[in-house]
C-alpha atoms as one frame of an Amber mdcrd trajectory, in Angstrom:
protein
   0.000   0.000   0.000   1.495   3.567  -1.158   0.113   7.083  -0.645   0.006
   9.404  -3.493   2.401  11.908  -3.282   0.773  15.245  -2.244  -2.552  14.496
  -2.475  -3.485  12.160   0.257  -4.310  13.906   3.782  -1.871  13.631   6.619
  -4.630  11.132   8.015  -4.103   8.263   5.763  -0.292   7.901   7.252  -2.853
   6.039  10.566  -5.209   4.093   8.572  -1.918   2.679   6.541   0.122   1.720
   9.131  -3.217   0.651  11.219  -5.330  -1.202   9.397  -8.229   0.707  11.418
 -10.470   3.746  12.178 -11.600   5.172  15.475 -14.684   7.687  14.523 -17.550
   5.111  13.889 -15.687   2.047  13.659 -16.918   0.168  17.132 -19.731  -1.733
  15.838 -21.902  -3.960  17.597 -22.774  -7.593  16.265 -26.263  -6.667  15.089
 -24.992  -4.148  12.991 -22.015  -5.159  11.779 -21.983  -5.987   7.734 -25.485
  -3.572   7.652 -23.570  -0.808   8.025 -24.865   1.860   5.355 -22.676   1.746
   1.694 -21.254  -1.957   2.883 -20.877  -4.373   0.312 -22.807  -7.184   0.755
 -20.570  -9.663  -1.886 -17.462  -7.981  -1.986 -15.167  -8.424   0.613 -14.648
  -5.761   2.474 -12.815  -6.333   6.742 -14.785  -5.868   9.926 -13.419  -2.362
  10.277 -11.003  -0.008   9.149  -8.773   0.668   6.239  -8.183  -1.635   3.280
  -6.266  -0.869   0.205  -4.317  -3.219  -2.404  -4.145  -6.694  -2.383  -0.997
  -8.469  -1.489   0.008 -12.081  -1.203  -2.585 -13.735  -2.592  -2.241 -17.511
  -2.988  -3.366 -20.521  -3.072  -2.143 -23.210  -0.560  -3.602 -26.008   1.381
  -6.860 -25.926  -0.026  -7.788 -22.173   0.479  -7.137 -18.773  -0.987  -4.960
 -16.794   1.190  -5.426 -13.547   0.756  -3.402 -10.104   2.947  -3.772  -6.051
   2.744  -1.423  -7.006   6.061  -4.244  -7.980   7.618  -5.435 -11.410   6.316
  -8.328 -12.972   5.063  -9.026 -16.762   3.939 -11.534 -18.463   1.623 -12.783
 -21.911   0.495 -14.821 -20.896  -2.610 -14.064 -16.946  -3.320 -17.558 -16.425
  -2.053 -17.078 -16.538   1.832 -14.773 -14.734   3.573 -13.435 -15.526   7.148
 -11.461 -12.816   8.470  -8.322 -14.330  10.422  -6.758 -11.077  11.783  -6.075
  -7.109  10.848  -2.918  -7.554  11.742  -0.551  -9.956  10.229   3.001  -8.020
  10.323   4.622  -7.923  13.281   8.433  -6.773  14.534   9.036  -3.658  12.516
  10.124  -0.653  14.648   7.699   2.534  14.227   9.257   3.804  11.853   8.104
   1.485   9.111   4.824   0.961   7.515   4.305  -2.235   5.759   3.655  -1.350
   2.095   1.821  -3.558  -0.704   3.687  -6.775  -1.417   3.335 -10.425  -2.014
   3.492 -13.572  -0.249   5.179 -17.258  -1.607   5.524 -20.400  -0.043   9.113
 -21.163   0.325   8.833 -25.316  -0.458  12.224 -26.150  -0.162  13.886 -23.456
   2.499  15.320 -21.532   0.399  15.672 -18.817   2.938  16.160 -20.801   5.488
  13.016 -19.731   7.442  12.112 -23.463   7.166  10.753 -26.149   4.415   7.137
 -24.691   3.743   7.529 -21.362   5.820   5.020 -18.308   4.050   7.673 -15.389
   3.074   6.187 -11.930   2.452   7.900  -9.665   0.224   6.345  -5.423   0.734
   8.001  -2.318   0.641   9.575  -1.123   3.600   8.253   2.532   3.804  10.491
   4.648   6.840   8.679   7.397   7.934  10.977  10.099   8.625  13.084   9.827
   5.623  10.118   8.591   3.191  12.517   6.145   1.797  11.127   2.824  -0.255
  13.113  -0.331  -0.324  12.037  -3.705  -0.373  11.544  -6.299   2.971  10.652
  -9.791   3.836   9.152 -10.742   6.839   8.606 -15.025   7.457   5.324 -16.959
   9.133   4.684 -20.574   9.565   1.202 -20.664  10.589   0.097 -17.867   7.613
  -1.154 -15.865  10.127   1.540 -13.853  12.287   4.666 -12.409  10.175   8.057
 -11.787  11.953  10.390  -9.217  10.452  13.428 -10.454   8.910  16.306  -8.509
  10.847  18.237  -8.086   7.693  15.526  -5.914   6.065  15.649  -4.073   4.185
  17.061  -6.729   0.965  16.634  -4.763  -1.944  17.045  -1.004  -1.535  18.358
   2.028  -4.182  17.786   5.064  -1.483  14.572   5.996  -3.610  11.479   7.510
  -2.687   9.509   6.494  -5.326  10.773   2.058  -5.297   7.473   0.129  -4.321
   5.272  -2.940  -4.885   7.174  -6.028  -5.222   5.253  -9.031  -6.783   7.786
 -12.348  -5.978   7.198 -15.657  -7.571   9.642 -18.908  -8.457  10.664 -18.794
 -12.196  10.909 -22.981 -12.454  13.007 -23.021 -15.704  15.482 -20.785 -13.949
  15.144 -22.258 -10.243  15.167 -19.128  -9.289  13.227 -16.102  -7.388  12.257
 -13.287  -9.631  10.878  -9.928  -8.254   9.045  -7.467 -10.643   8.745  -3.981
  -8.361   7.755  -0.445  -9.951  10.220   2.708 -10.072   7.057   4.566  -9.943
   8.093   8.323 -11.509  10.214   6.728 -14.433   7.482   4.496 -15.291   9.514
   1.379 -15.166   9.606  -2.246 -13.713  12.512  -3.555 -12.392  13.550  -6.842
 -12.363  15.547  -8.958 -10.350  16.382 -12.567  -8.856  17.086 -14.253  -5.898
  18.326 -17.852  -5.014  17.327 -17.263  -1.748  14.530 -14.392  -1.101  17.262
 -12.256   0.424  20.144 -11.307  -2.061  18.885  -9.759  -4.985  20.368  -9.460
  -8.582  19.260  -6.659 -11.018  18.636  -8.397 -14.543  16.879  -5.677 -16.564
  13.979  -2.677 -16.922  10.939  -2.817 -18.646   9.477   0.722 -19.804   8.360
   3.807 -19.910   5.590   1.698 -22.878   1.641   2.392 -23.298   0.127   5.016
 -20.475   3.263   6.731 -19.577   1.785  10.170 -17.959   2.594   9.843 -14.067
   3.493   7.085 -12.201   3.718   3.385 -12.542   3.202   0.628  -9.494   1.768
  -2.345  -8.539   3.242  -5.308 -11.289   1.585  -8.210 -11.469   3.227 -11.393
 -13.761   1.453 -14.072 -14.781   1.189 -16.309 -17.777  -2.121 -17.525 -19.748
  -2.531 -20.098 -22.435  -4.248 -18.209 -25.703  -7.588 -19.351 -26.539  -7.349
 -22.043 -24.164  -4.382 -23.881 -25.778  -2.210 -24.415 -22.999   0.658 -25.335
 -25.520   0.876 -21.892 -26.809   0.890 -19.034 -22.984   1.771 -15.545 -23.351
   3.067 -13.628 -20.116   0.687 -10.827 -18.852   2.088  -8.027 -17.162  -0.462
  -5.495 -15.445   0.833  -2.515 -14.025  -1.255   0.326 -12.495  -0.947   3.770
 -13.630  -1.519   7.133 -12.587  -2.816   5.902  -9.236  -6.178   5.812 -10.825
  -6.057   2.834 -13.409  -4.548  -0.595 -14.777  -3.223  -0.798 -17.875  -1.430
  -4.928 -19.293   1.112  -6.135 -21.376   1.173  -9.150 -23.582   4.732 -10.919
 -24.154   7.097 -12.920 -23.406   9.280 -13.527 -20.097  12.670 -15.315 -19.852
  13.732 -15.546 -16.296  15.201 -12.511 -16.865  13.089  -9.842 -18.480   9.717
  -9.058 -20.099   9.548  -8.430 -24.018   6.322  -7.124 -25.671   4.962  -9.481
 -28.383   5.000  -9.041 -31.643   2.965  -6.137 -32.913   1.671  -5.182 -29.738
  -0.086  -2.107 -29.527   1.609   1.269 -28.721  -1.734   2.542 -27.134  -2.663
   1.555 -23.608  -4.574  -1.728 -22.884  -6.412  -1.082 -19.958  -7.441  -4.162
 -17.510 -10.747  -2.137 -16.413 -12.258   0.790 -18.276 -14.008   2.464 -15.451
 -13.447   4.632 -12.656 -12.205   2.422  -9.328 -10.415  -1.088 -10.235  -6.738
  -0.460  -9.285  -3.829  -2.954  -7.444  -5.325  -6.171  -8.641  -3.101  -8.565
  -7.506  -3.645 -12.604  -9.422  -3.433 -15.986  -7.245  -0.040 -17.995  -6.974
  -0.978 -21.816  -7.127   1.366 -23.253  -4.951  -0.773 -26.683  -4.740  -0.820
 -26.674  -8.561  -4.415 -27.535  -8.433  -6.231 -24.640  -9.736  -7.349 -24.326
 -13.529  -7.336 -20.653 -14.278  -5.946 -17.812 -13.176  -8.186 -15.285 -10.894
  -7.319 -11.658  -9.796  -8.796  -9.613  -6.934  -8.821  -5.456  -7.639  -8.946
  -2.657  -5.021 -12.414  -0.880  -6.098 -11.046   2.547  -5.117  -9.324   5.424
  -6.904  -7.244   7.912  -4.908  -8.571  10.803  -5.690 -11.380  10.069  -3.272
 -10.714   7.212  -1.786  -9.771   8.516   1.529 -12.980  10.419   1.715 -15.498
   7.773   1.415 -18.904   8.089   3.021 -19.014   4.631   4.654 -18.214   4.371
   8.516 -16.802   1.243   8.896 -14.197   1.455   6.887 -12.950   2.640   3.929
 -12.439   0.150   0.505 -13.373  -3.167  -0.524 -12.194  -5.353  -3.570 -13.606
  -6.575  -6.196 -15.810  -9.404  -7.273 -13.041 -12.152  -8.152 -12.185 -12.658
 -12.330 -10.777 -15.821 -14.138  -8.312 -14.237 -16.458  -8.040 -15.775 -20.385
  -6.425 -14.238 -23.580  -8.653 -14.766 -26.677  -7.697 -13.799 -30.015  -9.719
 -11.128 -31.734  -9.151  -9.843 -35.282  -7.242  -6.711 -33.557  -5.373  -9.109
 -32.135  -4.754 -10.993 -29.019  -6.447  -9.168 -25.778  -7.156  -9.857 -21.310
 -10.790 -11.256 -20.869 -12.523 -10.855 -17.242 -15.331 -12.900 -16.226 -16.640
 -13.391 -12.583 -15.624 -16.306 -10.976 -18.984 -19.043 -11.670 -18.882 -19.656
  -7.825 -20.867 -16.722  -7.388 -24.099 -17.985  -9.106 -24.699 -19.833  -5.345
 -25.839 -16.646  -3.836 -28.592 -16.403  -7.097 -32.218 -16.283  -5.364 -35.326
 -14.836  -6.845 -34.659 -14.931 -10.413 -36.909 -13.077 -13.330 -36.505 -12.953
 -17.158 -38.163 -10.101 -19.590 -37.875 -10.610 -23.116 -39.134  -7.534 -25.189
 -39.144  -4.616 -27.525 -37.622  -1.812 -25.835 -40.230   1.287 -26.008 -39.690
   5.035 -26.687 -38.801   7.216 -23.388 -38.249   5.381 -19.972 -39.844   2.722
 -18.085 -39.087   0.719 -15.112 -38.354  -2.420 -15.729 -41.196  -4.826 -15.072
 -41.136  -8.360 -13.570 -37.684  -7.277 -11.128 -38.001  -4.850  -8.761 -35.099
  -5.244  -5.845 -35.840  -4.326  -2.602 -31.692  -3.627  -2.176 -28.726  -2.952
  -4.006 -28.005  -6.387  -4.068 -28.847  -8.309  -7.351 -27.308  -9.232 -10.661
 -28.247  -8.458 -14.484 -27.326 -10.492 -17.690 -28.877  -8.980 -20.635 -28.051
  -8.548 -24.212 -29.608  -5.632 -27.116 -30.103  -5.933 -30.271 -28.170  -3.234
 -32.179 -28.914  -3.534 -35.662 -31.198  -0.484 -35.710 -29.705   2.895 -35.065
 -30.554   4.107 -31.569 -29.237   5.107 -28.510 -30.667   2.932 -25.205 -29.565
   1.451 -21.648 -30.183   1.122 -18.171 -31.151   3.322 -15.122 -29.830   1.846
 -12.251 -29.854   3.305  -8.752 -33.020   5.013  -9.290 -34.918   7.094  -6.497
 -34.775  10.380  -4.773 -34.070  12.358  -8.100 -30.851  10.447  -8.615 -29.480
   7.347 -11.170 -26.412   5.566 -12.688 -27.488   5.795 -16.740 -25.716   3.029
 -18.480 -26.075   4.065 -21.882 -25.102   2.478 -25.576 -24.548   4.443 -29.191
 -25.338   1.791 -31.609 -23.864   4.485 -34.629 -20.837   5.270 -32.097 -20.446
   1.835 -30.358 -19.612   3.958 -27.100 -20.946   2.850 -23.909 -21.547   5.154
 -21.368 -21.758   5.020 -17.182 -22.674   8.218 -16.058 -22.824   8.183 -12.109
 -22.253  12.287 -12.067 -25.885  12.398 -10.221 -25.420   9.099  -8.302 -23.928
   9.695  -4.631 -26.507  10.657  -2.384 -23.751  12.392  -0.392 -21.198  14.804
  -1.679 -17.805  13.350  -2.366 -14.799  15.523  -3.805 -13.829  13.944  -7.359
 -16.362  12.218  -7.611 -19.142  13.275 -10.221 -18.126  11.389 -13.311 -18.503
   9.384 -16.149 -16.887   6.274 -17.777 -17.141   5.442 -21.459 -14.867   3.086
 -23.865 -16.145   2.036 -27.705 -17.437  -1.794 -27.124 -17.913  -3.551 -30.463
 -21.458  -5.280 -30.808 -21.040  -9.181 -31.476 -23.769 -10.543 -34.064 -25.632
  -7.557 -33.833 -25.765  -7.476 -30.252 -24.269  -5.795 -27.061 -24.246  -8.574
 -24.094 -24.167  -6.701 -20.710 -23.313  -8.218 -17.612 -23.890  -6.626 -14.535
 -23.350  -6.960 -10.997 -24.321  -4.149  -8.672 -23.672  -3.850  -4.743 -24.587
  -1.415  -2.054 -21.956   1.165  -3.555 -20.485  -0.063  -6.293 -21.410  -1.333
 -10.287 -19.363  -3.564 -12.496 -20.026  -4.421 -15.533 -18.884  -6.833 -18.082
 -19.531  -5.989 -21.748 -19.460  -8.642 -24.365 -18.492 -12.242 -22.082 -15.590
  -9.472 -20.534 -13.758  -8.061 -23.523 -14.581  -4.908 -21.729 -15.052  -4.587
 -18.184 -16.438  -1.364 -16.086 -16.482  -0.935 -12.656 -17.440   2.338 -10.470
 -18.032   2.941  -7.044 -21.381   4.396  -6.722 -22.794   5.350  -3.200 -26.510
   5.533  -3.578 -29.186   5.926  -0.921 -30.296   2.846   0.748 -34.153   4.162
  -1.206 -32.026   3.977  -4.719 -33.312   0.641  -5.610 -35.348   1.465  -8.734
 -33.954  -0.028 -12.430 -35.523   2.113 -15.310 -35.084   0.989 -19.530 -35.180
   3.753 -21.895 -34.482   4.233 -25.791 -34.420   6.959 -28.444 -36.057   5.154
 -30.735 -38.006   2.173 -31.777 -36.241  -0.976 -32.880 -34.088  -2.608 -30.043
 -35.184  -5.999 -28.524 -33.645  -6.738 -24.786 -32.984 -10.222 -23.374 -32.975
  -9.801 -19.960 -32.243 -12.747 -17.000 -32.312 -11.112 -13.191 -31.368 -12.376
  -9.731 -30.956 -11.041  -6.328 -28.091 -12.016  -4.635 -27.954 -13.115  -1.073
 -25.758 -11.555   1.391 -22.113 -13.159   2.619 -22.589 -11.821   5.729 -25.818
 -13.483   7.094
């Protein structure tokens, strides 16, 4: 976890170093999870701060999962909470900054066979230096500081994020970690999670404007061929988005594939999916790869209305490549485990009408449901979704079929006033056979939504009143036919 230089109050340095609040964060146990704004599906901790992911893995049968506090899983549905505060031994001078977390099978760093080693940046706060630390566990649970921190360190300000894994063809550690204001990634190896080795830089490349942090490496088979992977490399940008790279890794460095785009490819096209960190297999029993975000931007984040807490990640994504005639691109789709919470399902099949209209047959009594639906788009018209309706306010979620743009406009959403906040999202999304498929989940505060089986994916933070239940169709014009399947979802939390 990093603060953005100059714009974050004085007040995150507590919640950072913390993991908690004080003003409204004592809740009793017949409130807790009801708290106004809380997710009911995301995961979001008892109380307090939570910002990027870090060590997520698989191991022993569940997904571990840290912000330096920890949280485990069985199905990336249910979330038990195991403690807020997993780091332990540092002096107070260091904050424990976004990292990642391996299984060290063979003792490598002599920590012992099957010990968990973290990997963060060591943030000191008097000098505001970054470096890179390890601190060791062997229950998962409580982390001891390695007295030989910091193991990686260039006297920078600006030297964050480290994302460890073991490179098998090389038998060796490899660290990817972000020289934020030179937009690069750094690499380097390790034989033994201690003594590193620079082997090379990738960038500035794609969205080069401000900073860089956050690396994630992964590979994915293309189109499902597992004989022909491609290495992913997502890095977020500006503290404010993600943006990937599709190539080729060595051991040693990262090379862009052939006739990769110079423009940005951008994991999420909306306005609060940043940090996502993917899951290391280490019992090499998982079949795809699946990446948690931070739903949050920085701008605001901070700042947020709810009173438990601020933040809460994302709905969890299987990752593919699939190869489209611009060439080969990162699908998202939401994990299938998530259909168990379905309850209360309604279809409408029908010729969209002129002007607006609530949608009949579903009307949620929460913010807690889920939308699969799919337009026709072969007559020229401009249509979509009002979700979040009541008290004067919306979320319009609106397609061009001349333009191809889709639009989320959540500028008259909030129904409290947040700094930043009033804006709008909009990418061009292709129709497929005459038809734009829209998948959409929506939570107490927050909307994503993913276009065409996840070719493009959307997701916004929202904040509506707790009376902002309504969903309203509209259209321009006459022509469009909607295909519409509805559920609510049931809450994780009771």
């Amino acid at each position: 976890m990093k603060i953005q230089k100059m714009k974050i109050p004085t007040i995150l340095g507590a919640l950072l170093v913390a993991g908690t609040l004080s003003a409204g964060a004592q809740m009793n146990s017949d409130s807790l999870y009801k708290e106004p704004y809380r997710p009911q599906y995301h995961f979001s901790p008892e109380k307090g701060w939570i910002g990027d992911p870090s060590g997520f893995m698989y191991y022993q049968g569940k997904y571990h999962m840290y912000w330096w506090g920890k949280v485990e899983s069985t199905d990336l549905v249910h979330y038990q909470q195991i403690t807020p505060y997993a780091m332990t031994g540092a002096d107070d001078n260091i904050s424990y900054f976004t990292g990642s977390a391996v299984i060290d099978k063979n003792n490598t760093a002599g920590f012992g066979k099957g010990a968990y080693v973290a990997a963060y940046t060591v943030f000191e706060k008097d000098s505001k230096k970054q470096a890179q630390g390890i601190s060791f566990s062997h229950d998962g649970k409580t982390f001891h500081y390695y007295e030989g921190n910091p193991v990686l360190d260039l006297w920078s300000t600006e030297f964050r994020d480290p994302t460890v894994f073991w490179h098998e063809p090389t038998q060796k550690w490899v660290m990817a970690v972000a020289k934020a204001l030179e937009k690069k990634i750094k690499f380097y190896t390790s034989p033994d999670l201690k003594s590193w080795t620079w082997t090379s830089d990738f960038g500035p490349a794609g969205d080069s404007e401000k900073s860089w942090e956050c690396p994630d490496l992964f590979q994915l088979p293309v189109d499902g061929d597992s004989d022909k992977k491609r290495w992913v490399m997502v890095v977020s940008v500006n503290w404010a988005q993600e943006q990937y790279f599709i190539g080729d890794f060595d051991g040693t460095s990262f090379k862009l594939m052939e006739n990769h785009p110079a423009e940005p490819l951008y994991v999420d096209k909306g306005l609060d999916f940043y940090a996502s960190r993917t899951f290391q297999d280490f019992d090499g029993t998982l079949d795809s790869k699946i990446s948690i975000g931070w739903v949050a931007t920085w701008d605001y984040a901070p700042v947020a209305p709810s009173r438990y807490g601020k933040g809460f990640w994302s709905i969890p994504r299987n990752l593919e490549l699939k190869t489209y005639k611009e060439g080969v691109r990162l699908v998202q789709k939401p994990v299938e485990q998530l259909q168990t919470l379905r309850h209360k399902p309604a279809s409408v099949k029908r010729a969209l009408s002129v002007g607006t209209q609530r949608l009949p047959g579903f009307v949620p009594d929460e913010n807690v449901y889920e939308l699969d639906a799919s337009f026709s788009t072969d007559v020229s018209n401009t249509f979509g979704l009002n979700l979040c309706v009541g008290e004067g306010r919306k979320v319009v979620v609106s397609y061009d079929t001349d333009s191809h743009n889709l639009v989320i406009d959540r500028t008259h959403c909030s129904d409290v006033q947040i700094p930043k906040f009033s804006r709008m999202a909009y990418a061009r999304v292709e129709p497929v056979d005459n038809k734009i498929h829209l998948h959409i989940f929506v939570d107490k505060s927050s909307i994503e939504i993913f276009a065409n089986d996840g070719k493009d994916v959307f997701t916004l933070l929202t904040y509506p009143g707790e009376a902002q239940t309504g969903i309203e169709l509209f259209a321009q014009k006459k022509g469009t036919k909607m295909e519409l399947d509805a559920w609510m979802l049931k809450s994780i939390w009771r």
